[in-house]
C-alpha positions as CSV (number, residue, x, y, z in Angstrom):
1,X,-1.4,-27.3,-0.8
2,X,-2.5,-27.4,-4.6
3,X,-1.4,-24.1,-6.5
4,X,-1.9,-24.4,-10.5
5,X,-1.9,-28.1,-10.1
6,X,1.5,-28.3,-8.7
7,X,1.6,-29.8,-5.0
8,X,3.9,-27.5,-2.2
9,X,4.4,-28.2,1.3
10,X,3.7,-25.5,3.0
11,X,4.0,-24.6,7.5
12,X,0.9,-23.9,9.0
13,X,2.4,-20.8,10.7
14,X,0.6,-19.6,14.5
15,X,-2.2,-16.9,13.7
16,X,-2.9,-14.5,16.9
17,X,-2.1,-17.0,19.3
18,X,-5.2,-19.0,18.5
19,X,-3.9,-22.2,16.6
20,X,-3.2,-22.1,13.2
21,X,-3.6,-20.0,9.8
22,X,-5.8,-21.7,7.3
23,X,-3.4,-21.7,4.5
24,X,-4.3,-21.0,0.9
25,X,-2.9,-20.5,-2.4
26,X,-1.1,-16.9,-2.9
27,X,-3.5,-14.9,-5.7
28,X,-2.1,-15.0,-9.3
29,X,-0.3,-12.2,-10.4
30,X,-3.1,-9.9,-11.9
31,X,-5.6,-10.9,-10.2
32,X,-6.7,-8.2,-8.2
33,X,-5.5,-5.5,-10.7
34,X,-9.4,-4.3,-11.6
35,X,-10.2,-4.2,-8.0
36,X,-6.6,-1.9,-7.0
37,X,-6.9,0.6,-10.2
38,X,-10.8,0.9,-9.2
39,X,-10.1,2.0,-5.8
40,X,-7.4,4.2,-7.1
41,X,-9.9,5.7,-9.3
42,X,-9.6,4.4,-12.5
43,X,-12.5,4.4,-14.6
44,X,-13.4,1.5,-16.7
45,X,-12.6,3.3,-20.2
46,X,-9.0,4.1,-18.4
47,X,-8.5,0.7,-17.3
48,X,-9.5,-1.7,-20.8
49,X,-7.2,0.6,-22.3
50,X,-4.4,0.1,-19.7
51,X,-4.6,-3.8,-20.5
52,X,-5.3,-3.0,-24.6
53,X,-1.7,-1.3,-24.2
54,X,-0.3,-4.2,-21.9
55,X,0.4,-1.0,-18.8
56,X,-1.7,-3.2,-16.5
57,X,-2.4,-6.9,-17.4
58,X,-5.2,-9.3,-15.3
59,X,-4.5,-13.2,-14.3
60,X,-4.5,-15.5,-17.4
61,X,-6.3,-18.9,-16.2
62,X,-3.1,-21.5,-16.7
63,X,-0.6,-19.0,-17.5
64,X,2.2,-17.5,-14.6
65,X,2.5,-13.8,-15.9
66,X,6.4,-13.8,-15.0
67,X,7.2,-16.8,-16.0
68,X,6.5,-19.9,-18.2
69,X,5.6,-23.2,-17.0
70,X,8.0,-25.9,-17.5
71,X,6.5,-29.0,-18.9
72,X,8.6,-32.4,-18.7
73,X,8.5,-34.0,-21.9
């Protein structure tokens, strides 16, 4: 598997019996966030300031959120 264009081995684990999970990169940290606080009921006004304050932050294309990626020289 391919995940931010680092290669990973990962088991293709048994899903209900009825051969195997299709496996696919977990989502970036942030990702989702509009989608969750929306469906908690956040309005939009409630939410752009939530990320202008940095309370809630959204997946950054080529950056990991918790940590930085190392780079061999």
């Amino acid at each position: 598997m391919t995940f931010r264009d680092l290669q990973f081995e990962v088991p293709e684990f048994p899903h209900g019996g009825v051969g195997g999970a299709e496996t696919s990169p977990p989502p970036a940290l942030g990702e989702h966030t509009a989608a969750v606080l929306a469906s908690a009921g956040v309005g939009e006004v409630e939410y752009l300031s939530l990320l202008e304050s940095g309370g809630a932050a959204e997946a950054t294309p080529g950056a990991f959120a918790w940590a930085p990626v190392r780079r061999e020289a």
